[in-house]
N, C-alpha and C positions, 0 to 999 in steps of 0.2 A: 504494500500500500504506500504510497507518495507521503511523503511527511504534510502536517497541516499548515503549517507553513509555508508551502510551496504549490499549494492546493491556491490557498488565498491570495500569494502571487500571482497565479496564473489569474484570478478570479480580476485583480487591480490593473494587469496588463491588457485582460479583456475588455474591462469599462474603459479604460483610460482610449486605445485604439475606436471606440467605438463612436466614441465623446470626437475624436480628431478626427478617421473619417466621416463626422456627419457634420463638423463646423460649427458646434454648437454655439451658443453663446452661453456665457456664465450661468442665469437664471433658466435657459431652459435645461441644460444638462445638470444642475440639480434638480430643476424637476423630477427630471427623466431617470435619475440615478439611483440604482438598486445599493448602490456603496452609503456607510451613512457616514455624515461628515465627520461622526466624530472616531471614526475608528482611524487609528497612527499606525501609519507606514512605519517602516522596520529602514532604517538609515544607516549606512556607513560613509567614511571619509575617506578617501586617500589621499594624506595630505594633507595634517592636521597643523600649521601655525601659519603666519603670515598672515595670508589672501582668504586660508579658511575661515577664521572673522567673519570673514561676509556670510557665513553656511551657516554658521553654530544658531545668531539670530533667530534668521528665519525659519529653521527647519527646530527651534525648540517647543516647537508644539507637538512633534514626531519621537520615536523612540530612535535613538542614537545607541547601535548594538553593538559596531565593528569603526576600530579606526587601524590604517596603517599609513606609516611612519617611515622612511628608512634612519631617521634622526628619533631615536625614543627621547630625545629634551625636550623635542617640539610636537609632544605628542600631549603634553601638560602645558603648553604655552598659553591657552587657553582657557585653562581651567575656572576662572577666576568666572568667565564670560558664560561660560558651558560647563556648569558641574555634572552635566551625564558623564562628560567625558570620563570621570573614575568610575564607573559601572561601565563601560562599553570593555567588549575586548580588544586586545593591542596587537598589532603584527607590526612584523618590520617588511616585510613582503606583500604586498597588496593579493599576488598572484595565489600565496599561500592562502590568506584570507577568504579570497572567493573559493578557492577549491572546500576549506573547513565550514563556510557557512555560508555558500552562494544561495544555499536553499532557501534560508531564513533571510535575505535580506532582499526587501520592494525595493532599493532604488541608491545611486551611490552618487554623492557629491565629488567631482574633482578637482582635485587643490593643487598641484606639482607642478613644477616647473614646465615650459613647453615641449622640453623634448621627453616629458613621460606622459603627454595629455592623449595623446593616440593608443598608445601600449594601455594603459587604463581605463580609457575609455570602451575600449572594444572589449576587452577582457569578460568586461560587465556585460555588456551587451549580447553578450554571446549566450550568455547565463539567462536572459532576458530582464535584465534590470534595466530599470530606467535610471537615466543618466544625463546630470549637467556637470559643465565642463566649461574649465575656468578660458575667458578669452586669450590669445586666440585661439580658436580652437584645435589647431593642431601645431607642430613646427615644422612638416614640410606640405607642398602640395598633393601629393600622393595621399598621406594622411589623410587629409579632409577628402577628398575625394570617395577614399573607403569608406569614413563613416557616414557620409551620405547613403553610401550602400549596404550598409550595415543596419542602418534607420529603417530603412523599406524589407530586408532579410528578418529583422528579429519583432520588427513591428513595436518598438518602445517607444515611449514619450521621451525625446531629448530636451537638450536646451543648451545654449551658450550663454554662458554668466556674462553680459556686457546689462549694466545697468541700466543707461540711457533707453536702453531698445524700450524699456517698460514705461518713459514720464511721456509721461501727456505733451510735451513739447512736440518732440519727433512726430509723433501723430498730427498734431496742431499745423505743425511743417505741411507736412505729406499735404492736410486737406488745402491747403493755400496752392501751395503749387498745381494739383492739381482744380483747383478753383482759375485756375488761371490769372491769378496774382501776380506772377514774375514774365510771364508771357512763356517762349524758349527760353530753355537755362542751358546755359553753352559753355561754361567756366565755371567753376568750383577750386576754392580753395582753401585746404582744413589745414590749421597750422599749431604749433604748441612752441611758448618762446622757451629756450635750453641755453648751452645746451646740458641738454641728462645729466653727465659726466660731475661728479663732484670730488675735489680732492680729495684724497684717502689722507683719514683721519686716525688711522690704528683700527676700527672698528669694521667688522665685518656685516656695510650696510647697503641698504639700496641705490646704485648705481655709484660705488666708490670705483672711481679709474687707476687701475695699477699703471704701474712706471715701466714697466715691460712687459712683453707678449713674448709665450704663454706667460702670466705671474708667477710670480715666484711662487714655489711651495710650501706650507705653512703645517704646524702641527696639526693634527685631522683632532677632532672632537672625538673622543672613546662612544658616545651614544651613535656617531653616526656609521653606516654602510656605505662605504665613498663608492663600492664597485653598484648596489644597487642602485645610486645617488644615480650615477651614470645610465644604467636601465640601456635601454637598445644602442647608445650614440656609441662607436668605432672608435675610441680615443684614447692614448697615453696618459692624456692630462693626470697632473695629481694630484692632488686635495689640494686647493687655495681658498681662504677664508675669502676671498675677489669671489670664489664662487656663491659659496652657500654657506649663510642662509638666504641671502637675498642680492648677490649681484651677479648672477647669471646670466642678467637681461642682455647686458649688453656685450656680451660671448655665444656668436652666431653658433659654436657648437651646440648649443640648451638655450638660445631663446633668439629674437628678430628682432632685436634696436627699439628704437623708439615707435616705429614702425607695429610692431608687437605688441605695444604697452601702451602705447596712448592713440596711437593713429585709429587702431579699433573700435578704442571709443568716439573719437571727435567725429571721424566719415562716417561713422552710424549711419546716419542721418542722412546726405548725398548718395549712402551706398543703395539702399533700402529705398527711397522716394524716387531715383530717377534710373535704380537698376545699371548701377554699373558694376556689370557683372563682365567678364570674359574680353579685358583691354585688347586693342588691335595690337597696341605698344605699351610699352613701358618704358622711359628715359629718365637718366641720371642726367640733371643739369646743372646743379651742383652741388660741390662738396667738401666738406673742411676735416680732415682728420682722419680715424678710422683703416681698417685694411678689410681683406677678408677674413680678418679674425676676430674683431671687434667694429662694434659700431662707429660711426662719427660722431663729434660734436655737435655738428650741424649740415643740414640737405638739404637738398629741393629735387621731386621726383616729378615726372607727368606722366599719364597714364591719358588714354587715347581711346577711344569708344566712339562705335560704330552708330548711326542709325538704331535705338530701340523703340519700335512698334512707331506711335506719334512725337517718338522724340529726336531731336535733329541730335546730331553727334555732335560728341561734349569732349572738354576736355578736363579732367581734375587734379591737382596738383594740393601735393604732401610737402609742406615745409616746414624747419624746426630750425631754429640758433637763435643768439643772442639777442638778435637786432631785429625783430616782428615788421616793423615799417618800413626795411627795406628789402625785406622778402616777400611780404604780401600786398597785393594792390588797395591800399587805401581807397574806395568809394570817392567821387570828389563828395555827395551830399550826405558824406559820414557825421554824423550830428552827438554821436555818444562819447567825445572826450577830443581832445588833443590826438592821443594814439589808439590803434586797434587795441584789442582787450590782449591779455596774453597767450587766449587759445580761443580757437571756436574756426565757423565756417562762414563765406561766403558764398554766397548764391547769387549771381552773375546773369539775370534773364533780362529779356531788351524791352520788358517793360516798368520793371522792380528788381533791385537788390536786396538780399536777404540774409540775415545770419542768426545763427546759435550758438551756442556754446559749447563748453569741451565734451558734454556728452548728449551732444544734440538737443541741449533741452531748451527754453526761454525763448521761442522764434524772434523776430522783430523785423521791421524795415531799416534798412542803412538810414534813412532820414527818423528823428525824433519826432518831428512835427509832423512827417507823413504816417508814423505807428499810430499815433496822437488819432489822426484822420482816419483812421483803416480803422481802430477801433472803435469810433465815434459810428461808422459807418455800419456796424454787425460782423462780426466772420464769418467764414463760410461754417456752415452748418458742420456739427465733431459727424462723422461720418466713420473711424476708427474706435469701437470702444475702447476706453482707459483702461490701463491695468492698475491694480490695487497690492504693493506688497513687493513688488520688482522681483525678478528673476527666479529667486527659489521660490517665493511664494505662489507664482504665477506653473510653474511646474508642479507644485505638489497638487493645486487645484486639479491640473491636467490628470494627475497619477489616478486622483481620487473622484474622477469625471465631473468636479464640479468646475469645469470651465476648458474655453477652447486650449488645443495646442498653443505651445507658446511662442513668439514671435520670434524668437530667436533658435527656433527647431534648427536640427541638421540640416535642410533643404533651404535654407538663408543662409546660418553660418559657414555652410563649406561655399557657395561661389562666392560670400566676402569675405574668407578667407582666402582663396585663393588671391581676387584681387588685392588682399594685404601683401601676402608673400611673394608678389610678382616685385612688390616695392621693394620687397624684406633683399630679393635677389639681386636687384641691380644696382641698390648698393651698395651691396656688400662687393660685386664684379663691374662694376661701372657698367659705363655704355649705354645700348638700346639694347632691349629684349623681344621681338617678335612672335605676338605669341597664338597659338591654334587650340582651344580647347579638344582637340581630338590627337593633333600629333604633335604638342608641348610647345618648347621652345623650337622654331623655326630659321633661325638668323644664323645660332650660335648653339649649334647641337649639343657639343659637349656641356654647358648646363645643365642640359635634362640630368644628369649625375645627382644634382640635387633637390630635382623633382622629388626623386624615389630613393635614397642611401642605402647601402648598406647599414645593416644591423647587427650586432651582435646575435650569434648563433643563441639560440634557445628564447630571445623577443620577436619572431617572426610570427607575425598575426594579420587576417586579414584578406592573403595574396589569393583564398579560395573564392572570395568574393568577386575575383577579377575571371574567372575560368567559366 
C-alpha cells in the first residue's frame, strides 16, 4: 500500500494541475476546491540562510519537515525568524533528502546559489513536488530550457521567486501599454547604478571583489561541504570565503553578474509586457573591468527583437556603473528630480515615456505634470488581477487550488531567463551573439559550450527529457 503521505501528495498535485489547466481565478477555484484551506502542505528547503528569509515568512503557515544545507551553520541562521526550523530534519545532501522522505514532502523551496538551482530543482520534480526556485532560474540556458520541460512531464505547480512579478505595478504597467498609452515602445532601458563590486573588507560578504582571479584560498569552514558547495560545476577552485557564503555572484563559475541579481528583477517588467523573448542579437557595447571569470564593474548590453505579433521590433538595453546619466537617456520632459532614480526602466513609445522601478513596481509618466493628468483623467481599467502575498504565497494558493498558476511559472521564467543569460554571455565573451532558438548561438559556435556544460559525473539530470 502507498504510504498516506504520498497518497495526499498525489491528491494536492491533482487539485493544484487542475486549478492551472482551467485558469481559475482565486475565488472561483476555492469555490470549486475539494482541498480545504486549512490543511498544510509538508515543506522543505534547500538552502536554508541568506535569500531563504524570503521562504521561512511566507511558507510559516505550512509544516517545514526537511531542510538541506551543505553548510550545517547556515542551517540555524534563521532560527531566530523560523523556529520550525529545530523540529524539521537536517541533511547536508538535498539529493539524500529526497531519496529518505520524497514521499512525505508536497512541495520544496529553493535557496542555493545558481549553479545548484537546476540540479535541485528537477530533483524535486521528478518526485512530483512542487517547486519555486530562487531567481534566476537556472545558471545556464540548457537548464531553463529543461525545466520548462520538466513542468509539462511531471505536471507540478512551479514558480520563480522574483518578487516584482507579484505588485500591482507591473500589472498596472502591462494595462497602460496595452491601453495604448505609450503608443509603439521601440526602446527600453533597465539600469541599476554600481558598480556591484565593493572593497573586501576581511568579511566574507555580498559582492566583496578579491585582488586576484581565481582568489586566493582561505580556511574552509569545518560545517561546510566545499565539494557539495560545488554540486554539478567542473572546477578546481578551492574554498575562498570570495565564495560562500554570499559572493559567488559575481564568479560566472556559480552565478551571472549583475545581470543574475538585479537585471531579473528590474526587466520584469519590459520582459513580460512587450515579450521579449528569443533576441535576434545580443551586443556588448560597453564595458569596464571584468574577464571571463568574473563580472564587470560596469556594462551596457543591447539585445534586438524581432516583430512580436502587433509589436514593431524593439530594442532593450541593460546598463549598470557608477554614473546613471551618462548611460541612460534622460527623457528631455523628465520632471522627477535633477537625475534618473538609481534603478528602474524606461519605456521609450512615440506617444508617452514611461518608467518603474527596480522591481517593476510604481508605473509613472516621465513628465510629473503629465502623471498628474493621466490620473486626473481614470486609468485604464486593472484588467490583471492583483496578487496578495508575493511569490510563495501566491504558489502555495496554487498547491492548494485556491488560486490561479502563478505568474512566474516555468513557461515565463525559462524564455526570461534565457533572454537574461544571453546578456549573462556576452559579457562575460564580449562581442555580438546571434542567436536561433532552435540551433543556439549562430555567429560564434563555439559558445554553445556554454549553453549546455559539462557536469560533474553523478549531477547529470534531465538529458531524458530531451530524447
Amino acid at each position: 500500500m502507498m504510504p498516506k503521505a504520498m497518497n495526499r501528495r498525489k491528491f494536492l498535485k491533482a487539485s493544484a494541475a487542475s486549478a492551472v489547466g482551467a485558469g481559475l481565478a482565486p475565488n472561483i477555484a476555492m469555490g470549486q476546491s475539494t482541498q480545504s484551506a486549512n490543511d498544510k502542505l509538508n515543506i522543505a528547503m534547500i538552502g536554508a540562510g541568506n535569500i531563504a528569509g524570503m521562504a521561512y515568512g511566507p511558507c510559516s503557515t505550512e509544516n517545514l519537515v526537511a531542510i538541506a544545507d551543505v553548510d550545517e551553520k547556515m542551517m540555524f541562521q534563521k532560527v531566530d525568524e523560523a523556529p520550525q526550523i529545530k523540529k524539521a530534519k537536517k541533511f547536508k545532501d538535498f539529493r539524500v533528502m529526497l531519496d529518505k522522505m520524497g514521499k512525505h514532502i508536497d512541495a520544496v523551496c529553493i535557496n542555493t546559489p545558481d549553479h545548484t538551482h537546476f540540479v535541485a530543482t528537477i530533483a524535486a520534480m521528478e518526485r512530483g513536488i512542487h517547486v519555486i526556485t530562487q531567481k534566476p532560474l537556472t545558471h545556464n540556458i540548457w537548464e531553463a530550457q529543461t525545466l520548462q520541460k520538466a513542468k509539462h512531464k511531471y505536471n507540478v505547480v512551479t514558480n520563480m521567486a522574483v518578487q516584482g512579478h507579484t505588485y500591482p505595478g507591473i500589472r498596472q504597467m502591462r494595462e497602460w501599454v496595452e491601453a495604448d498609452v505609450f503608443g509603439q515602445i521601440t526602446e527600453i532601458h533597465s539600469w541599476r547604478k554600481g558598480p556591484p563590486w565593493r572593497p573586501d573588507d576581511g568579511e566574507s560578504n555580498y559582492w566583496r571583489k578579491p585582488s586576484e582571479f581565481p582568489p586566493p584560498a582561505t580556511p574552509k569552514p569545518s560545517s561546510l561541504d566545499w565539494d557539495l558547495w560545488k554540486g554539478p560545476v567542473v572546477t578546481d577552485l578551492p574554498y575562498s570565503r570570495f565564495y560562500h557564503p554570499s559572493g559567488w555572484r559575481g564568479h560566472y563559475a556559480f552565478g551571472n553578474g549583475l545581470i543574475g541579481d538585479w537585471m531579473v528583477h528590474i526587466a520584469d517588467g519590459p520582459v513580460w509586457i512587450l515579450d521579449l523573448y528569443d533576441p535576434v542579437a545580443v551586443e556588448l557595447e560597453w564595458i569596464e573591468g571584468g574577464n571571463k571569470w568574473i563580472a564587470p564593474d560596469a556594462s551596457r548590453v543591447r539585445w534586438d527583437f524581432e516583430r512580436r505579433g502587433d509589436k514593431k521590433p524593439c530594442t532593450f538595453y541593460w546598463h549598470h556603473g557608477p554614473d546613471v546619466d551618462k548611460l541612460t537617456p534622460k527623457p528631455e520632459n523628465w520632471s522627477w528630480g535633477d537625475h534618473l532614480p538609481d534603478h528602474g526602466t524606461l519605456y521609450f513609445g512615440d506617444k508617452q515615456i514611461g518608467y518603474t522601478d527596480e522591481r517593476s513596481n510604481k508605473p509613472r509618466l516621465a513628465s510629473r505634470e503629465d502623471t498628474r493628468d493621466f490620473k486626473r483623467s481614470g486609468y485604464p481599467d486593472e484588467k490583471y488581477p492583483r496578487v496578495e502575498g508575493g511569490p510563495y504565497k501566491e504558489w502555495i494558493r496554487a498547491i492548494k487550488q485556491l488560486g490561479p498558476e502563478p505568474g512566474a511559472n516555468f513557461d515565463y521564467a525559462t524564455p526570461f531567463t534565457v533572454t537574461a543569460l544571453l546578456g549573462a554571455l556576452v559579457t562575460r565573451f564580449g562581442g555580438r551573439i546571434e542567436w536561433d532558438p532552435v540551433k543556439g548561438i549562430t555567429n560564434r559556435p563555439e559558445l554553445n559550450t556554454y549553453i549546455k556544460p559539462e557536469v560533474v559525473p553523478g549531477w547529470e539530470y534531465g538529458n531524458e527529457l530531451w530524447t
